[in-house]
N, C-alpha and C positions, 0 to 999 in steps of 0.2 A: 234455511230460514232462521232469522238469529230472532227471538224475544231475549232480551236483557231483564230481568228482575231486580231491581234495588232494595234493601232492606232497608235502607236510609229514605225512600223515599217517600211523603206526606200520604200518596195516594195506595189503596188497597190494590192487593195484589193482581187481581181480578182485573179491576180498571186499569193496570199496566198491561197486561194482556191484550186486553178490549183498544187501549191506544194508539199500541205498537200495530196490528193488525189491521185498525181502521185507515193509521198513516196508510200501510203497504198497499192495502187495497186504492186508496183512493189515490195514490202518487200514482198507481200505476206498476208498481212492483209485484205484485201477486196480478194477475189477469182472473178476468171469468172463468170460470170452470177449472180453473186452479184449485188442484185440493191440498188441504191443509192438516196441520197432523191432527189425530184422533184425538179426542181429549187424553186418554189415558197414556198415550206415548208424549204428549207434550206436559203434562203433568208430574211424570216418571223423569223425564229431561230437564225441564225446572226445577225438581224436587218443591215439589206445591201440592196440597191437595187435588183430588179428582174433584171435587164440589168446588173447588173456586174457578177451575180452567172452565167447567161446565156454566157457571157463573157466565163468565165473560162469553164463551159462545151464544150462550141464550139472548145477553143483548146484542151482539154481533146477529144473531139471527134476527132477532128484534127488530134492527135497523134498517134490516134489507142488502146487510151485507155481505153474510153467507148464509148458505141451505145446507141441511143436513136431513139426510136420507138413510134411515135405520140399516143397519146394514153395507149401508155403503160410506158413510161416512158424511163429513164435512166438504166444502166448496167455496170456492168463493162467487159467491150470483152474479148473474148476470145484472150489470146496473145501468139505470137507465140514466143519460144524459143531466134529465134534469135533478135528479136524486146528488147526484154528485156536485153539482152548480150550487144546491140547497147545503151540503154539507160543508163544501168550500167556502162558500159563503159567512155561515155559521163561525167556522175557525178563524176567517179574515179579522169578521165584526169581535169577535172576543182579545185579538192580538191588537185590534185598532182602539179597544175599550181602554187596552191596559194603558198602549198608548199616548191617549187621552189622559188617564191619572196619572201619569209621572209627566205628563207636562205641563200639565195646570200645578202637580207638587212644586215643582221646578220653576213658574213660573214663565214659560214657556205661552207665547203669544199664539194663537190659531194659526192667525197668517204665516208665520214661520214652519209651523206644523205641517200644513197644505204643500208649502209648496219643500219641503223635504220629503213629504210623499210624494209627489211631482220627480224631484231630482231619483229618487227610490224606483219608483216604478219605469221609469224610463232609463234605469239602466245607469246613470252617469257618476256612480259612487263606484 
């Protein structure tokens, strides 16, 4: 299981953590009941604090994306269909937002927009 860290990058550490992991889970790359490393072995492997790796699991548990069970450790949950639909979702609308502003920056007509979404989604680029 690869997390990548950047020093260079805008977002806290934490939330790179919480990112990398949310992808995996929800691509499908980690499965249910997949366990994940301990905080303190993925911490020690990052070289990162134990309080920030604990960070990012908390809202990784938060979300409903993994359980953790004293003693036994981390997991990845079991997730239900529509939790996932809601999440995917969620990431569409923010990539479709940005989108949106660089094409109205751009000058970029709607209708042109639609239907490159159109040619995009159906594959023909």
């Amino acid at each position: 299981m690869d997390i990548i860290i950047s020093s260079r990058s805008e977002k806290p550490i934490y939330e790179q953590i919480e990112t990398q992991f949310r992808d995996m889970i929800l691509s499908g790359r980690l499965k249910p009941g997949e366990a994940i490393p301990s905080m303190r072995m993925l911490a020690k492997n990052l070289h990162v604090s134990l309080i920030t790796v604990k960070k990012a699991y908390e809202n990784l548990s938060a979300a409903g994306l993994i359980e953790t069970v004293v003693g036994r450790g981390s997991c990845v949950a079991r997730l239900n269909t529509e939790l996932i639909r809601e999440e995917n979702l969620r990431r569409i609308e923010d990539t479709l937002n940005q989108a949106c502003t660089l094409a109205r920056e751009a000058g970029i007509e709607k209708d042109t927009l639609k239907e490159l979404i159109d040619i995009l989604y159906e594959g023909e680029l």
